[in-house]
C-alpha atoms as a printed R data frame, in Angstrom:
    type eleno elety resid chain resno       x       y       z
1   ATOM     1    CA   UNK     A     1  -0.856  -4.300 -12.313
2   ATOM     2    CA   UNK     A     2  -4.254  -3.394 -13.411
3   ATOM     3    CA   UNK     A     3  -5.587  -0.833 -10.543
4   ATOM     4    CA   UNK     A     4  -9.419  -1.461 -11.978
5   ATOM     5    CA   UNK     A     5 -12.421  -1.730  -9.536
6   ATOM     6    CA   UNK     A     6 -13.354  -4.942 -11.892
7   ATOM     7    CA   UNK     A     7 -10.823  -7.284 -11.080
8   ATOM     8    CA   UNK     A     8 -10.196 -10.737 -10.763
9   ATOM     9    CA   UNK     A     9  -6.898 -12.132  -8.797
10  ATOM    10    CA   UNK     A    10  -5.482 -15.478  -8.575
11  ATOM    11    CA   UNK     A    11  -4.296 -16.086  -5.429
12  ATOM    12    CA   UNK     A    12  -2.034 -19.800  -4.931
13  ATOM    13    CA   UNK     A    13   0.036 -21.085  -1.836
14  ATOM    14    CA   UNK     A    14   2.543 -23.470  -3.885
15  ATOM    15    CA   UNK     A    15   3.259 -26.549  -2.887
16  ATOM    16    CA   UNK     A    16   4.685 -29.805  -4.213
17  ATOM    17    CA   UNK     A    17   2.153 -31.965  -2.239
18  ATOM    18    CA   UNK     A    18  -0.816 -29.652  -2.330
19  ATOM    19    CA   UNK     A    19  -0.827 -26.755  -3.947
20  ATOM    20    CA   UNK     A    20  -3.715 -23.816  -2.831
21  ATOM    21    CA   UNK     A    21  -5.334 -21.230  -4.883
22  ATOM    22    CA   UNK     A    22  -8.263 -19.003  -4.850
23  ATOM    23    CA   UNK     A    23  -9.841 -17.067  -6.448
24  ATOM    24    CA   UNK     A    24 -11.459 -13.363  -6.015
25  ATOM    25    CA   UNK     A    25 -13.775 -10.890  -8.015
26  ATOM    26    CA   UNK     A    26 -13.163  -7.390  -6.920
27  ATOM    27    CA   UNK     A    27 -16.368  -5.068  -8.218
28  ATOM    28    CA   UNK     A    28 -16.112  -1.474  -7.123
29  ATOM    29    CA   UNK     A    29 -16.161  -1.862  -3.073
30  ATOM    30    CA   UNK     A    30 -17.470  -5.827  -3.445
31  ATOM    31    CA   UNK     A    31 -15.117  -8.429  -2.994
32  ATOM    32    CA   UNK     A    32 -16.492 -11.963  -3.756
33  ATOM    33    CA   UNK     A    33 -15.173 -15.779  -3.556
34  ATOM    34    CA   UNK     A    34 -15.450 -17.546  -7.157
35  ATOM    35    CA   UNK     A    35 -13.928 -19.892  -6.114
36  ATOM    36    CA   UNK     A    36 -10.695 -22.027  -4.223
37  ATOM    37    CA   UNK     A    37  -9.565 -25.975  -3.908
38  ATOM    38    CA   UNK     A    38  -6.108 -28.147  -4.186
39  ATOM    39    CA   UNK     A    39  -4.317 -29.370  -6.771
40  ATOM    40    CA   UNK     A    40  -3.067 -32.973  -5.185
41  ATOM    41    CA   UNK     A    41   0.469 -34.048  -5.945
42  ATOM    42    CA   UNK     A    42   1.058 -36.327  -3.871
43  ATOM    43    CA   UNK     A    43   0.438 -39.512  -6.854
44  ATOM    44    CA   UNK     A    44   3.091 -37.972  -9.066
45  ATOM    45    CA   UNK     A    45   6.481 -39.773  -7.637
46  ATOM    46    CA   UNK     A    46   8.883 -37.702  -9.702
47  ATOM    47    CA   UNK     A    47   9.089 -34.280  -8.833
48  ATOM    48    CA   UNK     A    48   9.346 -33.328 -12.801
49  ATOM    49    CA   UNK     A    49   5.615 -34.428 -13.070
50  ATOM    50    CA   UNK     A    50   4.640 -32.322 -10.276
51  ATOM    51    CA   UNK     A    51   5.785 -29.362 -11.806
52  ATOM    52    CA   UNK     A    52   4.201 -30.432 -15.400
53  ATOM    53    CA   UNK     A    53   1.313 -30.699 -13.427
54  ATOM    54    CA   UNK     A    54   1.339 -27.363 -11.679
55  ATOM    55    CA   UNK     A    55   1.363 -25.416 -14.646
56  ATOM    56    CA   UNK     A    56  -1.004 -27.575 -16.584
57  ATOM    57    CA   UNK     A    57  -3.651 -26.521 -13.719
58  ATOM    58    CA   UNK     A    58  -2.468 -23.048 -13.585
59  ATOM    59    CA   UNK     A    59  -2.898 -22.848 -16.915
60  ATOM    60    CA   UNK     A    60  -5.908 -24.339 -16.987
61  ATOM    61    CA   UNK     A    61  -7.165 -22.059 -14.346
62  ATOM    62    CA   UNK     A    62  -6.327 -18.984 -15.790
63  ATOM    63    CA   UNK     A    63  -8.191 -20.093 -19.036
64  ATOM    64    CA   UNK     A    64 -11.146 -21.105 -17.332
65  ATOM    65    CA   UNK     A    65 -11.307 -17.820 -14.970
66  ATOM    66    CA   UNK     A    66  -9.651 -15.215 -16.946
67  ATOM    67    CA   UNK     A    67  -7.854 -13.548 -13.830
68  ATOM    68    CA   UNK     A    68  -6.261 -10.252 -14.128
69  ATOM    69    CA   UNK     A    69  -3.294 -10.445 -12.118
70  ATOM    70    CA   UNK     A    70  -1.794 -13.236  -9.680
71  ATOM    71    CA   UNK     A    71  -1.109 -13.628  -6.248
72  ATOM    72    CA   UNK     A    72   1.460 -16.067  -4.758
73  ATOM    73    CA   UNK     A    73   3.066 -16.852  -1.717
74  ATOM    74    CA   UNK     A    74   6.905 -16.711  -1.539
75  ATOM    75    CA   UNK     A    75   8.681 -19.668  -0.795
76  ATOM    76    CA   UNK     A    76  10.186 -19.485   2.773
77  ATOM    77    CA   UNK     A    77  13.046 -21.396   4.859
78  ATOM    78    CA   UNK     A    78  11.650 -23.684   6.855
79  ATOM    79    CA   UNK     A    79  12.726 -27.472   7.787
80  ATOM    80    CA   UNK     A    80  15.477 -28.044   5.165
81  ATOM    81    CA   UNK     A    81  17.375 -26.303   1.833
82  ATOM    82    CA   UNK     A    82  16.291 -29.244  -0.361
83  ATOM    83    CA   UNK     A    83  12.370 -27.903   0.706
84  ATOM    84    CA   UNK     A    84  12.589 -24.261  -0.065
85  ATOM    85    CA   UNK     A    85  14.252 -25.174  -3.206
86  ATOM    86    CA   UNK     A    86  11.163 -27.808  -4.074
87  ATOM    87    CA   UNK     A    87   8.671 -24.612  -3.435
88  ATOM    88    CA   UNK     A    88  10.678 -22.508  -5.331
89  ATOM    89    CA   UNK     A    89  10.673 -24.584  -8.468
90  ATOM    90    CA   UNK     A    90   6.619 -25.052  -7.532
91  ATOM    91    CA   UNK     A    91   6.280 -20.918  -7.078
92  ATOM    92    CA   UNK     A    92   8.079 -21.313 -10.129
93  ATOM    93    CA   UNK     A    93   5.931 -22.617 -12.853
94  ATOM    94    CA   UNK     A    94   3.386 -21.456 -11.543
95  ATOM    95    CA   UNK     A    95   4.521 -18.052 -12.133
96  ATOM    96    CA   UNK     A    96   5.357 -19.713 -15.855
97  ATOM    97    CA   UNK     A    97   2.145 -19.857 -16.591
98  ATOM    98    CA   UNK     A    98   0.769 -16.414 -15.514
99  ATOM    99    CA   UNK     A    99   3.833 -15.078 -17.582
100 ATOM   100    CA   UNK     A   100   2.896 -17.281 -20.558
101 ATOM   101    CA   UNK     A   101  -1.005 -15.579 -20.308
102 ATOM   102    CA   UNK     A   102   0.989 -11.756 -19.428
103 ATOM   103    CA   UNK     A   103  -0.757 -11.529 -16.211
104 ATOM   104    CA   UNK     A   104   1.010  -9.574 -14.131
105 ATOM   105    CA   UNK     A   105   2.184 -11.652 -10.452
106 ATOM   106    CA   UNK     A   106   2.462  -9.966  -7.151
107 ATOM   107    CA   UNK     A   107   4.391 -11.876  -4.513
108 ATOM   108    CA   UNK     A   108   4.037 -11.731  -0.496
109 ATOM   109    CA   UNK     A   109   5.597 -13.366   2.066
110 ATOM   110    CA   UNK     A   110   3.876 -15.861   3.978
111 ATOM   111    CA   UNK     A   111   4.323 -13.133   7.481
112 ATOM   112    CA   UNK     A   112   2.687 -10.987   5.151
113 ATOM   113    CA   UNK     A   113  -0.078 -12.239   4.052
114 ATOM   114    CA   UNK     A   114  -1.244 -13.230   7.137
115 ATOM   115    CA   UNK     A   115  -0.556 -10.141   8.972
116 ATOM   116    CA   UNK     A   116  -2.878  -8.338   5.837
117 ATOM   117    CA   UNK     A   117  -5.506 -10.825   6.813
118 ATOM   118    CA   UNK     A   118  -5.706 -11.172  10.593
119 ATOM   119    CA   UNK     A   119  -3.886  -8.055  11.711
120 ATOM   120    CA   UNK     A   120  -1.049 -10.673  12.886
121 ATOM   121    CA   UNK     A   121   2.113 -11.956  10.950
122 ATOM   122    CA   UNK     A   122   2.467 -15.279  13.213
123 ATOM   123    CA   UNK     A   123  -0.835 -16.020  12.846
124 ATOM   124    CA   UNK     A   124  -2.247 -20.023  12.406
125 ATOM   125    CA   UNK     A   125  -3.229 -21.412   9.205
126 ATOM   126    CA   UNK     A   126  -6.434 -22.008  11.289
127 ATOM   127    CA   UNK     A   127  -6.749 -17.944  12.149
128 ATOM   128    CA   UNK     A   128  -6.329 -17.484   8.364
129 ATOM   129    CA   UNK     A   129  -8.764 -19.272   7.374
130 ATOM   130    CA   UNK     A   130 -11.229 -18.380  10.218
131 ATOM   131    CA   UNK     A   131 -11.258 -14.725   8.838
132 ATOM   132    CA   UNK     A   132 -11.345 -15.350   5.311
133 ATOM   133    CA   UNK     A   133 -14.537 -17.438   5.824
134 ATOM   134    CA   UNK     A   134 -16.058 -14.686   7.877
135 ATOM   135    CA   UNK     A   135 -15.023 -11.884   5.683
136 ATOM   136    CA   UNK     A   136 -16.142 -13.578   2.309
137 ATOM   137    CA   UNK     A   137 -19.167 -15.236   4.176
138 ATOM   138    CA   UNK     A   138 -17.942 -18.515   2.763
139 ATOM   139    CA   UNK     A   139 -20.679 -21.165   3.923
140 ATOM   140    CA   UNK     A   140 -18.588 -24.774   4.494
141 ATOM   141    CA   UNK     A   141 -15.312 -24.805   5.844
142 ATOM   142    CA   UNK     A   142 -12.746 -25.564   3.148
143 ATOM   143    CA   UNK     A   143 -11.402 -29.329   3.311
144 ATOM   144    CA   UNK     A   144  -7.594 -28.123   3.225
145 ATOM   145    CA   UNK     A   145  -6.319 -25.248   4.573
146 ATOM   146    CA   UNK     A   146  -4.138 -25.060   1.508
147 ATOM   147    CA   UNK     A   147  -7.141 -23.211  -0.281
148 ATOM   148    CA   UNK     A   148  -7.464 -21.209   2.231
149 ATOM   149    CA   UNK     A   149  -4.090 -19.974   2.017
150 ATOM   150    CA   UNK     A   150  -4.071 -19.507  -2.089
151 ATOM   151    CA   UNK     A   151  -7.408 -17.354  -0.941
152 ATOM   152    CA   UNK     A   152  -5.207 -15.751   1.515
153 ATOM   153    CA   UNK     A   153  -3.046 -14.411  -0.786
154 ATOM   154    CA   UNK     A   154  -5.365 -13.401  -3.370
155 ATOM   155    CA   UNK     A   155  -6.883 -11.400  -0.409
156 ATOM   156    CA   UNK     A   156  -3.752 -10.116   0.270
157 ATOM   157    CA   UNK     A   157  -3.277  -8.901  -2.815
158 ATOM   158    CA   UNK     A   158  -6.794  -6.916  -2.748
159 ATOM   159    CA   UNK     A   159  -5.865  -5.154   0.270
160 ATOM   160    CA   UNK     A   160  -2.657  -3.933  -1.152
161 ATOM   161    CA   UNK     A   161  -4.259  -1.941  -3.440
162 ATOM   162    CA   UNK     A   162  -2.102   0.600  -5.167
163 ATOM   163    CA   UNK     A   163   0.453   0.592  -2.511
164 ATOM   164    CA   UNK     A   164   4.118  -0.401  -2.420
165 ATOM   165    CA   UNK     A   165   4.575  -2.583   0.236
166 ATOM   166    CA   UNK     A   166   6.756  -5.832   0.215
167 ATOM   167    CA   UNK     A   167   5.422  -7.261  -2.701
168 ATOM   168    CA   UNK     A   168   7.229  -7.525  -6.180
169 ATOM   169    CA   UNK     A   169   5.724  -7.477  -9.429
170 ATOM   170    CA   UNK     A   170   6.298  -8.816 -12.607
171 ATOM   171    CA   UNK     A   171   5.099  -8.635 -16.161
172 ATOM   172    CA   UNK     A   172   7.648 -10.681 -17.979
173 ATOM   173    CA   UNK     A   173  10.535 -12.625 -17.468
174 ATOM   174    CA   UNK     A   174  13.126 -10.301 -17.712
175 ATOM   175    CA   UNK     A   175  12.058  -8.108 -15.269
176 ATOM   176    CA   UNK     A   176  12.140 -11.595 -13.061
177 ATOM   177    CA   UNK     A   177  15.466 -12.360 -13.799
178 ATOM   178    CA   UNK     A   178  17.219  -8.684 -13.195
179 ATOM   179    CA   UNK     A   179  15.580  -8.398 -10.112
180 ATOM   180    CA   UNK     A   180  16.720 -12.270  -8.760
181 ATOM   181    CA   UNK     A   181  20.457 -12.324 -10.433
182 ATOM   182    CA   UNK     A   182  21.432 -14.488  -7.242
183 ATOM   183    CA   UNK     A   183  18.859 -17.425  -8.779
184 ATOM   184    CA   UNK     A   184  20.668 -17.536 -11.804
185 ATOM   185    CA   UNK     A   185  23.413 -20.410 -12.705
């Protein structure tokens, strides 16, 4: 993880319908929005093309904005198995693509994230993106709160610092795969 006062982090909330992401410059004590949106999914039928999709825009991102490190929320259990495993596989290329460009990925929980942004872990999507907009002094309120959350985490990531919290890092595969033997078949 670069630890440089001229930084900029990718931040993205995966998703196989919408997908979130922001993005952050971090300038000595300045921390300023470049930029966040949605990648929409929803047209793709097969779940094969979202993923082809996801880390064509990823890619596509981190070529256009040349971030330093990445950002992204874990995948969590929440209405069914066949869900969390559908985020995972999103979470997953995604992180495929920052790998591809060696940028190093940082990954939070979802409690976390929020709880780095608001003070609270069970805070609303809407309290999220209430503070982010006041903190960044973003001037329109974001059309999906999906952006909003990729911001979140890039936030997140920013206010980690240097510290070891919850968040796992990795520069290359392998060090993905020893630490998550469980995920492999």
């Amino acid at each position: 993880m670069s630890l440089s006062n001229d930084r900029i982090i990718l931040g993205i909330d995966p998703g196989t319908t919408i997908m979130g992401y922001g993005l952050i410059h971090h300038k000595g004590n300045k921390l300023d929005l470049i930029t966040m949106g949605v990648i929409k999914l929803s047209k793709f039928s097969d779940h094969g093309l979202k993923l082809k999709r996801i880390f064509e825009r990823t890619l596509s991102l981190i070529n256009e904005y040349k971030p330093d490190e990445l950002a992204i929320e874990a995948p969590f259990y929440g209405k069914n198995v066949q869900s969390m495993l559908k985020l995972g596989r999103a979470q997953g290329v995604a992180m495929a693509a920052a790998l591809y460009k060696d940028i190093p990925i940082s990954e939070y929980s979802p409690k976390k994230i929020k709880q780095s942004i608001t003070g609270k872990g069970n805070a609303s999507k809407e309290q999220v993106a209430s503070m982010l907009i006041h903190m960044l002094q973003i001037k329109e309120n974001p059309p999906y709160l999906d952006a909003t959350d990729g911001l979140a985490a890039a936030v997140c990531h920013y206010f980690q610092g240097n510290s070891t919290g919850n968040e796992k890092k990795y520069s290359n595969w392998k060090a993905f795969l020893n630490d998550n033997k469980e995920r492999i078949k």
